[in-house]
C-alpha positions as CSV (number, residue, x, y, z in Angstrom):
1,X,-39.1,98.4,234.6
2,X,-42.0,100.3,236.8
3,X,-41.4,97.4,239.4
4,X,-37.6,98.9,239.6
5,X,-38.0,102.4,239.6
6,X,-40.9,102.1,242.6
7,X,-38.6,100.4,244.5
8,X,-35.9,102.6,243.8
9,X,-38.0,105.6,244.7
10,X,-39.4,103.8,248.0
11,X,-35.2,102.9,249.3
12,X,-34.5,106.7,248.4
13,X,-37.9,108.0,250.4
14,X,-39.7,109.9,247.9
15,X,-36.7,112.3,247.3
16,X,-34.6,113.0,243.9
17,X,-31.0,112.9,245.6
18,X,-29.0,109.5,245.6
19,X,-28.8,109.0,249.6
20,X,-30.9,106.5,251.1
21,X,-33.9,106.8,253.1
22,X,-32.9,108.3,256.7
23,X,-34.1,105.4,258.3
24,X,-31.6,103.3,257.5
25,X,-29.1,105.7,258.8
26,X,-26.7,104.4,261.9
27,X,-28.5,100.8,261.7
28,X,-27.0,97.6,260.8
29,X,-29.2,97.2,257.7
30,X,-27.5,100.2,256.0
31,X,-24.7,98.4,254.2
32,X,-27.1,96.0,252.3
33,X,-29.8,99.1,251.7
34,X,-26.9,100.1,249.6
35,X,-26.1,97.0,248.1
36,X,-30.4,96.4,247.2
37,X,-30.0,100.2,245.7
38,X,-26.9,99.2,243.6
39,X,-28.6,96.1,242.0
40,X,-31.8,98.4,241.1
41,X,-29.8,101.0,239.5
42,X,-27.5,98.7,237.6
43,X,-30.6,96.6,236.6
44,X,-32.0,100.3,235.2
45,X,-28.5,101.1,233.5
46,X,-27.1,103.8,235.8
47,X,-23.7,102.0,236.0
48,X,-22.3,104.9,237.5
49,X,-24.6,105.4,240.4
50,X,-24.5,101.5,241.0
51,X,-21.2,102.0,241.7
52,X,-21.2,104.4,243.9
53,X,-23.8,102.3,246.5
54,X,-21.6,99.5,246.0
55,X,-18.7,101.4,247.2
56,X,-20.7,102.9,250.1
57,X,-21.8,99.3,251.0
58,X,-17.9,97.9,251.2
59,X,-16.8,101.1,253.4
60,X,-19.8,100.0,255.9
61,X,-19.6,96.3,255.6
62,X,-16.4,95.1,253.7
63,X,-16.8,91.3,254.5
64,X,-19.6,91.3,252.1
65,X,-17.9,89.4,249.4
66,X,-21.2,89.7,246.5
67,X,-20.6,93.6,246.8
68,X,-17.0,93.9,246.4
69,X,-17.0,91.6,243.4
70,X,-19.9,93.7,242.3
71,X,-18.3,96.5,242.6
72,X,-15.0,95.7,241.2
73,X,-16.7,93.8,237.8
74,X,-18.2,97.8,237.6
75,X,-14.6,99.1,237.8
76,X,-13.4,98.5,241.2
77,X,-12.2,102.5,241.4
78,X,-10.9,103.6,244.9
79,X,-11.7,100.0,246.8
80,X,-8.7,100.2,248.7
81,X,-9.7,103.3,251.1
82,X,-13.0,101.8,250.8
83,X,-12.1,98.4,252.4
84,X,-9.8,100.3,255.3
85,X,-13.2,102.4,256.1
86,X,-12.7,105.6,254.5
87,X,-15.0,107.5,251.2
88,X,-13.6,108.4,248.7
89,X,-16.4,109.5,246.1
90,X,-16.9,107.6,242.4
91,X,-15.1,109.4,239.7
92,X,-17.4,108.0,236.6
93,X,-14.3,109.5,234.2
94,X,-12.4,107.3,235.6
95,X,-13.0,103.0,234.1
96,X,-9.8,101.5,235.6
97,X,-8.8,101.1,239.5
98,X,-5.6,102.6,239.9
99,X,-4.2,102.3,243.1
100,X,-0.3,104.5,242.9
101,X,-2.6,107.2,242.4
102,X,-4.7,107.1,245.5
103,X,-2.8,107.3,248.2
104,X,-4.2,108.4,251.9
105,X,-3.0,108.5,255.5
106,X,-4.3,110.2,259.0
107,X,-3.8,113.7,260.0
108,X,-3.5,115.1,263.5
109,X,-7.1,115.2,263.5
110,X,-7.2,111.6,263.2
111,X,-9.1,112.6,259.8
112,X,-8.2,111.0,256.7
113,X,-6.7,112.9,253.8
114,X,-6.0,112.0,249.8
115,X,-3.5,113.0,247.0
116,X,-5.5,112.1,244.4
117,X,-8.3,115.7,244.4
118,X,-8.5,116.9,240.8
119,X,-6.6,119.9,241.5
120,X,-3.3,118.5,242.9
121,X,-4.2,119.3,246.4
122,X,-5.4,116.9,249.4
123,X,-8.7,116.6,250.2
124,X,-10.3,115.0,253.4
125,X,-11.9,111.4,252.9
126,X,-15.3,111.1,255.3
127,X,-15.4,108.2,257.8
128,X,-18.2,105.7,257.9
129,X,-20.3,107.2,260.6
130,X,-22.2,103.8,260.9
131,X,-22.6,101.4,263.8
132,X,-20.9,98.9,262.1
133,X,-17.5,101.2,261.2
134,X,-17.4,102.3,265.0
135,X,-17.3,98.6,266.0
136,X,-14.5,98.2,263.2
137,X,-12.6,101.4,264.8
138,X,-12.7,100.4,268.7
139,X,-11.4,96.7,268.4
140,X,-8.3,97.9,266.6
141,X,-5.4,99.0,268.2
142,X,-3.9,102.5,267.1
143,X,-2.3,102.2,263.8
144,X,0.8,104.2,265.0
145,X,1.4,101.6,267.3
146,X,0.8,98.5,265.8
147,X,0.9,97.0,262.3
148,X,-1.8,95.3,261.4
149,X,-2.3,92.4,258.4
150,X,-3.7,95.5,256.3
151,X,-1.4,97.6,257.4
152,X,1.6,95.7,256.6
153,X,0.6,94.4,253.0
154,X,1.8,97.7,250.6
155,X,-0.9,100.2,253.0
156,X,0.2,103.8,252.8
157,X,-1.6,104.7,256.3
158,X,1.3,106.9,258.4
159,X,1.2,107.2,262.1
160,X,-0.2,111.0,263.0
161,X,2.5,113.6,261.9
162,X,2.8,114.9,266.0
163,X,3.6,112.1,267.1
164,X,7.0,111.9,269.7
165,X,8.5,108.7,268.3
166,X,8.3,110.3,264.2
167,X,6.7,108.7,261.0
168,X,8.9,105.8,260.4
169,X,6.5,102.8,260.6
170,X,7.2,100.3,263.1
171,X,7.7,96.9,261.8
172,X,4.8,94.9,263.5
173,X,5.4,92.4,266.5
174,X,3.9,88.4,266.2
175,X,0.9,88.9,268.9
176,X,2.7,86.9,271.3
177,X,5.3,89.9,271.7
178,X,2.7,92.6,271.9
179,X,2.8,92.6,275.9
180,X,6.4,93.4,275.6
181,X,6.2,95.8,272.8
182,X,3.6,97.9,274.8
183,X,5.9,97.7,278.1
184,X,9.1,98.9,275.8
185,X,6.9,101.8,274.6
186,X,6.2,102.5,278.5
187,X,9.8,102.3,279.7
188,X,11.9,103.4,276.9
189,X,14.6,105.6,278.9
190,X,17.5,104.1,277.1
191,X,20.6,105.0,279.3
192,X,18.9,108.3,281.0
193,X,19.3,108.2,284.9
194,X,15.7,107.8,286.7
195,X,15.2,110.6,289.0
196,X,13.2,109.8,292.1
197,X,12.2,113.5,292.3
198,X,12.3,115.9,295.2
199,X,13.2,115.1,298.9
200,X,10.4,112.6,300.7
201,X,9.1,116.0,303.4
202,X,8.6,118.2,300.0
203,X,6.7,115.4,298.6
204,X,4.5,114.5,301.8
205,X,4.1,119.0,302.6
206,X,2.5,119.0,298.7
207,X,0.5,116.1,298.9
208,X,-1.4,118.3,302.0
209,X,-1.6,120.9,300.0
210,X,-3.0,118.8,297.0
211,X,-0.2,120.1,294.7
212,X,1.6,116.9,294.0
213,X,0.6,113.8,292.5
214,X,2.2,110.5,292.1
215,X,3.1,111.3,288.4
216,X,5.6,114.3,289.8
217,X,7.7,111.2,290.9
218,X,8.5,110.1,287.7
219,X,8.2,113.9,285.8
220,X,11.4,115.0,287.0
221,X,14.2,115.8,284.4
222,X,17.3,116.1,284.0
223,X,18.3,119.5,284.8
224,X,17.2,119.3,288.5
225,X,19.0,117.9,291.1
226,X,18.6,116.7,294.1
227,X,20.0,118.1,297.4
228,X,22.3,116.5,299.9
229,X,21.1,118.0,303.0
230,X,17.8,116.7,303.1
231,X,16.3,118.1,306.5
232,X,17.1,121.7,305.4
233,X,15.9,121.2,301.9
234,X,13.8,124.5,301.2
235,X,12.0,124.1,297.7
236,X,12.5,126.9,294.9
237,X,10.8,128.3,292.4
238,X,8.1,125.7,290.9
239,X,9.2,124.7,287.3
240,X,7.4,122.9,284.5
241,X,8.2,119.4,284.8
242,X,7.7,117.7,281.1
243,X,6.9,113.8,281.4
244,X,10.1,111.5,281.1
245,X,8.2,109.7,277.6
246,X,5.1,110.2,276.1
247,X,3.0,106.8,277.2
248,X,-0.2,106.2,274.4
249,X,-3.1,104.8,275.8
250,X,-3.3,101.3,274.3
251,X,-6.7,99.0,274.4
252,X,-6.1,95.7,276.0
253,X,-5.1,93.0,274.0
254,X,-8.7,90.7,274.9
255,X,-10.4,94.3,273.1
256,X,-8.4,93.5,269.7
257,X,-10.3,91.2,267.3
258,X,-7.7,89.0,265.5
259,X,-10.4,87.3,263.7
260,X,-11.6,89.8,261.8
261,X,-8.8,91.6,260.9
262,X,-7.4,87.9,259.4
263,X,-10.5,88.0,257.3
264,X,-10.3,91.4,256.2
265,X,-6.6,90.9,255.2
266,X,-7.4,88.0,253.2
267,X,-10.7,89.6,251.8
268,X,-8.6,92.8,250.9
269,X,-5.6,89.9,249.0
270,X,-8.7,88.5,247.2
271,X,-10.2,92.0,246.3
272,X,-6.6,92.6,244.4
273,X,-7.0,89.9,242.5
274,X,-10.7,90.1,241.7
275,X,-9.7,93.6,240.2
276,X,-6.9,92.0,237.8
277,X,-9.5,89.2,236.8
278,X,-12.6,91.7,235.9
279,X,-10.8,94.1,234.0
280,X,-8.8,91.2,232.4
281,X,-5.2,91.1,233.3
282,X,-5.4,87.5,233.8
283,X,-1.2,87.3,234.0
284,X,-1.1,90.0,237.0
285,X,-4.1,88.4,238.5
286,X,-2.1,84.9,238.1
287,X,1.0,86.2,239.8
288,X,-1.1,87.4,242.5
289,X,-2.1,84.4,243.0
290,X,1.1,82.8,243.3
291,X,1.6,84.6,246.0
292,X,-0.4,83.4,248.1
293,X,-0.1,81.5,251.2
294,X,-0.5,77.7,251.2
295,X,-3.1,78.4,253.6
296,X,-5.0,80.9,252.1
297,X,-4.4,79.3,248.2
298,X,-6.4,76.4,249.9
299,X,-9.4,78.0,250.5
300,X,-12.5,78.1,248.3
301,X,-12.4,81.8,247.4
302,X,-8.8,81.6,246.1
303,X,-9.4,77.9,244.0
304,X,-12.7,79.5,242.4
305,X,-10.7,82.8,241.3
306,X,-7.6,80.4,240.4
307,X,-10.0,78.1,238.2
308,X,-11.7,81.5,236.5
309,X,-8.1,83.0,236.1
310,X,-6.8,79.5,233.9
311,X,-10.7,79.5,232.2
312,X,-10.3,82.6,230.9
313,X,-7.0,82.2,229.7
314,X,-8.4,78.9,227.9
315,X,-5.9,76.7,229.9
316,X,-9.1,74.5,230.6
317,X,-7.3,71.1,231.7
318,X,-6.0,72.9,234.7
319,X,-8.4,75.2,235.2
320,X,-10.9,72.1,235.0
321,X,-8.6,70.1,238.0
322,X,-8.4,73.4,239.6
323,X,-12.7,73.5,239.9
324,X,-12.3,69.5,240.8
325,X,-10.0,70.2,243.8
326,X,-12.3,72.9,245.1
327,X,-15.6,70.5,244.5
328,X,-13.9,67.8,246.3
329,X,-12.5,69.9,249.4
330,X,-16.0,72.2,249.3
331,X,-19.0,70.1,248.2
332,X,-21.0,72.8,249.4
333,X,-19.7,75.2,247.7
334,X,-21.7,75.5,244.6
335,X,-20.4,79.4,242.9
336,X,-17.7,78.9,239.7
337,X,-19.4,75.1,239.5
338,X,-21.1,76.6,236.1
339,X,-17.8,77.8,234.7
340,X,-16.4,74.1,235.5
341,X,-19.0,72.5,233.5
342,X,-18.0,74.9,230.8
343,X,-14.2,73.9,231.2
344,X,-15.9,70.1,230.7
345,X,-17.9,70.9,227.8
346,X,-14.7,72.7,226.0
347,X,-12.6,69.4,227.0
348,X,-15.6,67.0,225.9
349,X,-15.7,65.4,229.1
350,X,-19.2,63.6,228.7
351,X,-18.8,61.2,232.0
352,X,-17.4,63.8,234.8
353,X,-20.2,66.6,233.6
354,X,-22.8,64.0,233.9
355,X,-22.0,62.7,237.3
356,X,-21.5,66.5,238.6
357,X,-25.3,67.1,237.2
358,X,-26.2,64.2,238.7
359,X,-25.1,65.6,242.0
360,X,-26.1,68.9,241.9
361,X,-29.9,68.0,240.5
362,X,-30.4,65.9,243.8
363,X,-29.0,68.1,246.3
364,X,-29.0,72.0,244.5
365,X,-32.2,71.6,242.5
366,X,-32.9,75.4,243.7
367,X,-30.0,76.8,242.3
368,X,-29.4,78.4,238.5
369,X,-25.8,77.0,238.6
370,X,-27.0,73.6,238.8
371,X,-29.2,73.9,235.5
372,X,-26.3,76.0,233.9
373,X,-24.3,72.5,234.5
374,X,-27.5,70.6,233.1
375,X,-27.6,72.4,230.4
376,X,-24.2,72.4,229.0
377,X,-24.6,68.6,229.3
378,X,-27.8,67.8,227.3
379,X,-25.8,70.4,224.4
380,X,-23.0,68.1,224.7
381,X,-25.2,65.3,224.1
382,X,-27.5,67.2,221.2
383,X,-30.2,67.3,223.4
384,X,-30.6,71.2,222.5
385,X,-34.1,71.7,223.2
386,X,-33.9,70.0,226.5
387,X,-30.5,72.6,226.9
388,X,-32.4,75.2,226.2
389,X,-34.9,74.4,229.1
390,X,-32.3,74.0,231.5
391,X,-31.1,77.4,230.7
392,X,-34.1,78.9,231.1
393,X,-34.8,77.4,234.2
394,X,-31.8,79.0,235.3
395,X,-32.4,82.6,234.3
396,X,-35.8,82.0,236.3
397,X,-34.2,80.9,239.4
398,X,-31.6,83.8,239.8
399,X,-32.7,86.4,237.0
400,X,-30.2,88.4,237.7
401,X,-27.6,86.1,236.8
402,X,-25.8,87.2,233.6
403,X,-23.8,83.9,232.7
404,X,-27.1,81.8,232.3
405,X,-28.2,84.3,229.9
406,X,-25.4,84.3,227.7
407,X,-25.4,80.3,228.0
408,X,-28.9,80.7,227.0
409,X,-28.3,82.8,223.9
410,X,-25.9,80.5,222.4
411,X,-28.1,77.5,222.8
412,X,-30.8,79.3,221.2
413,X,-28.3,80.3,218.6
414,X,-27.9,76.4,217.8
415,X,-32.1,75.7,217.3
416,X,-32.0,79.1,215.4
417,X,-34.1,81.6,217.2
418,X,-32.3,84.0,216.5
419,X,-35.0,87.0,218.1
420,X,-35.1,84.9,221.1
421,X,-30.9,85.0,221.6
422,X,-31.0,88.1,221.3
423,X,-33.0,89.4,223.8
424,X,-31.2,87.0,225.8
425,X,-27.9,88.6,225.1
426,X,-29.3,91.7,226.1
427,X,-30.3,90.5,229.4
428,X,-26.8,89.3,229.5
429,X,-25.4,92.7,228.9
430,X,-28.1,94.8,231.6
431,X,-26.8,92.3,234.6
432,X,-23.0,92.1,233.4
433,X,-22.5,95.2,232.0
434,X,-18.5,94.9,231.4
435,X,-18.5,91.1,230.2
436,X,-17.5,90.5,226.7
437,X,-19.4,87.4,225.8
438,X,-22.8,89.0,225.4
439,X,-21.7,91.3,222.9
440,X,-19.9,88.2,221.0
441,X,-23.4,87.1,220.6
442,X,-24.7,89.5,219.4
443,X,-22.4,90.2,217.1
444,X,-23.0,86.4,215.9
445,X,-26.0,87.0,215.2
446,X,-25.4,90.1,213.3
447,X,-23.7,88.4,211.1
448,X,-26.1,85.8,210.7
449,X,-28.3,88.2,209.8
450,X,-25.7,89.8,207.3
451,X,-25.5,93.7,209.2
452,X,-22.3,93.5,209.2
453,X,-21.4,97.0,210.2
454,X,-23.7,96.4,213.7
455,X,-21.6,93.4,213.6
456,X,-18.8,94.9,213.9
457,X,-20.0,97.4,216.5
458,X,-20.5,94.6,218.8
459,X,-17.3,92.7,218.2
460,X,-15.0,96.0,218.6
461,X,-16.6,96.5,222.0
462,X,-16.2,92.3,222.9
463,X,-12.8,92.8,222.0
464,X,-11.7,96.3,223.8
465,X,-13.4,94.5,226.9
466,X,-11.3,91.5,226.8
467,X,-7.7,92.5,224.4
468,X,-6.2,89.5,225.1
469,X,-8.4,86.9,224.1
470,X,-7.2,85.8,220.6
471,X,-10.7,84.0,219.8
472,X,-12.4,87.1,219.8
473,X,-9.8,88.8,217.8
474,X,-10.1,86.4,215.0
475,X,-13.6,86.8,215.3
476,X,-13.1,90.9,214.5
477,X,-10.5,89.9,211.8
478,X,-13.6,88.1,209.8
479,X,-16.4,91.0,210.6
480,X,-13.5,93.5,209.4
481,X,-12.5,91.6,206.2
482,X,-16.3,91.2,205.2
483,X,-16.9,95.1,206.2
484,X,-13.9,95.5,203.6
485,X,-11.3,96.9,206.2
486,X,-8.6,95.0,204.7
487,X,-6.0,97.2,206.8
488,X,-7.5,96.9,210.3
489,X,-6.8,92.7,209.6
490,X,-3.1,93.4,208.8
């Protein structure tokens, strides 16, 4: 613990506020400054302030996949602006991400502004002043002239309220059309008559005199005309020409990077359902899901989330082929493989778990999922001591790495250490604070141990974690009935 406070106070520089250290200021090491200061304070139990440097991290850096699953397992509050850029500070009052309620769009200023300030009004949202946000800001074309991935997918960003053309959005153009977009933006003058302004010895006596330019050619409106007699043409009173149509200046089409705004749009459809799947809603995270594109439902990302969605909703045959499909298409991929070998220990699957340990001990011997995998086979195969290695191995390797401690605990449930779970549970609970399966453990072994009221401490918070889940319901149905709460059971 004295190892993570001094590096806490060497990232904040000596100071008692909760910014970082100056130096990372405008470089592009600031967004994972934040994300080293988030894992230190989370480790330490300031969930609050973790969340908060997570947040700062995916305004800076949204790409970074760890932090914005991170962040939303700690809540996920306000990671929409976030991901478009734009601050919007941590309300610790508030557990659960709600997005109707945060809703922001661009002022004339180009500023940002929110509906969502504790006293009704709207308050300004800060822009990422980083390096990183400015390169983010200059590839993208003008949001009030083109809709972008983001944009289009249920964003409440507005054009700027003094705009000519007025607030209704414009529905986006494929990229192939852009060119002609831009050019019908330029030359919209509907049925008007073009002008070709005043007589040609008017134009050449102003250009001596450096009054005219080129753009008085196409300034005139409608009200003037233009004389017959040319020769004897005697100019009046100069008059305040107003431009035909408002032309934006428009970045060229090789400035706009299509690349990274396809990524963010599918990191920002992922994000959505990696909210639904940490604070549980496994049906609304499901139907996201199914609305994906046959593209993007192909991808690792998606088939990992998929396969956690079905596990947790203890459909392990499909979430088991769903883990298989993503092994088979990804072999490198190597994140969700521990929650497969759970779906194969629940299904008793002694032949696929051994050849996947097989593979992963020979290629991902460095890795803690590998001996996560390991270990749930040797328990399937009451090996438990050599399980309970494995396990520990794991919690070694990656020691931040909740699962493995929980997977831990429960082995050493089976030899019957019961001190030893224990504090392995409680590791479990300081790296995944808002998981339900450490504090099932513990309340195991509070029962074992006959407190049955600190049982039931631990089982009411497993099951207001995760509602749904009707194993841990009839776990706090037993703890109630031996507690003598007959009433809470019915």
């Amino acid at each position: 613990m004295f190892r993570v406070s001094e590096a806490e106070r060497l990232l904040r520089a000596n100071t008692f506020t909760n910014d970082l250290h100056s130096s990372f200021s405008e470089t592009d090491q600031l967004p994972f400054a934040h994300s080293l200061l988030a894992n230190i304070l989370k480790e330490s139990g300031k969930i609050a302030h973790s969340a908060r440097q997570y947040q700062k991290s995916i305004i800076v850096a949204p790409l970074l996949w760890s932090n914005v699953k991170n962040y939303c397992d700690l809540g996920g509050q306000n990671i929409k602006p976030a991901l478009h850029g734009y601050d919007v500070p941590y309300d610790p009052k508030l557990s659960k991400f709600q997005p109707e309620e945060t809703i922001f769009s661009l002022n004339d200023s180009g500023e940002a502004e929110t509906s969502s300030s504790p006293g009704g009004g709207r308050q300004k949202l800060r822009k990422s002043p980083s390096k990183i946000t400015r390169r983010r800001a200059n590839t993208r074309v003008p949001e009030f002239a083109y809709n972008t991935r983001s944009k289009v997918r249920n964003s409440s960003t507005h054009r700027k309220s003094g705009s000519k053309f007025g607030t209704p959005q414009i529905p986006a153009p494929t990229p192939p059309e852009r060119n002609r977009y831009i050019e019908s933006q330029k030359y919209k003058l509907g049925s008007r008559r073009i002008h070709h302004g005043p007589p040609l010895s008017s134009v050449n006596k102003g250009s001596l005199s450096g009054s005219n330019t080129a753009l008085d050619l196409i300034t005139k409106t409608d009200s003037e005309s233009e004389p017959m007699d040319v020769e004897n043409y005697e100019p009046q009173t100069q008059q305040v020409r107003q431009p035909l149509v408002e032309i934006e200046q428009e970045p060229r089409a090789e400035d706009y990077d299509y690349v990274y705004e396809d990524i963010l749009g599918y990191i920002i459809e992922m994000t959505g359902i990696q909210v639904h799947l940490s604070q549980y809603n496994f049906n609304e995270a499901m139907n996201a899901l199914n609305q994906l594109t046959d593209k993007h439902a192909s991808l690792p990302l998606s088939l990992e989330l998929r396969g956690r969605v079905l596990f947790e909703k203890s459909d392990f045959i499909r979430a088991s082929a769903t883990f298989e499909e993503m092994h088979q298409q990804y072999p490198h991929k190597i994140e969700g493989l521990e929650v497969y070998s759970s779906c194969l220990w629940q299904l008793q699957k002694i032949p696929k778990l051994s050849g996947l340990t097989k593979e992963l001990t020979e290629r991902f011997r460095h890795r803690s999922e590998t001996w996560c995998v390991a270990g749930n086979l040797y328990n399937l195969e009451k090996q438990c001591a050599i399980a309970v290695d494995c396990f520990d191995r794991a919690t070694r390797l990656v020691p931040k790495f909740g699962y493995s401690y929980y997977l831990l605990g429960n082995e050493l449930i089976e030899v019957g250490q019961l001190d030893r779970a224990e504090q392995a549970f409680h590791e479990s609970v300081r790296y995944s604070p808002h998981d339900y399966r450490p504090h099932l453990g513990l309340g195991i072994i509070e029962q074992k141990r006959s407190k049955m009221s600190k049982a039931l401490t631990h089982m009411r918070m497993a099951v207001q974690r995760n509602p749904s889940n009707i194993i841990l319901q009839c776990h706090l149905a037993v703890v109630e009935q031996a507690n003598g709460h007959e009433k809470e059971v019915n």
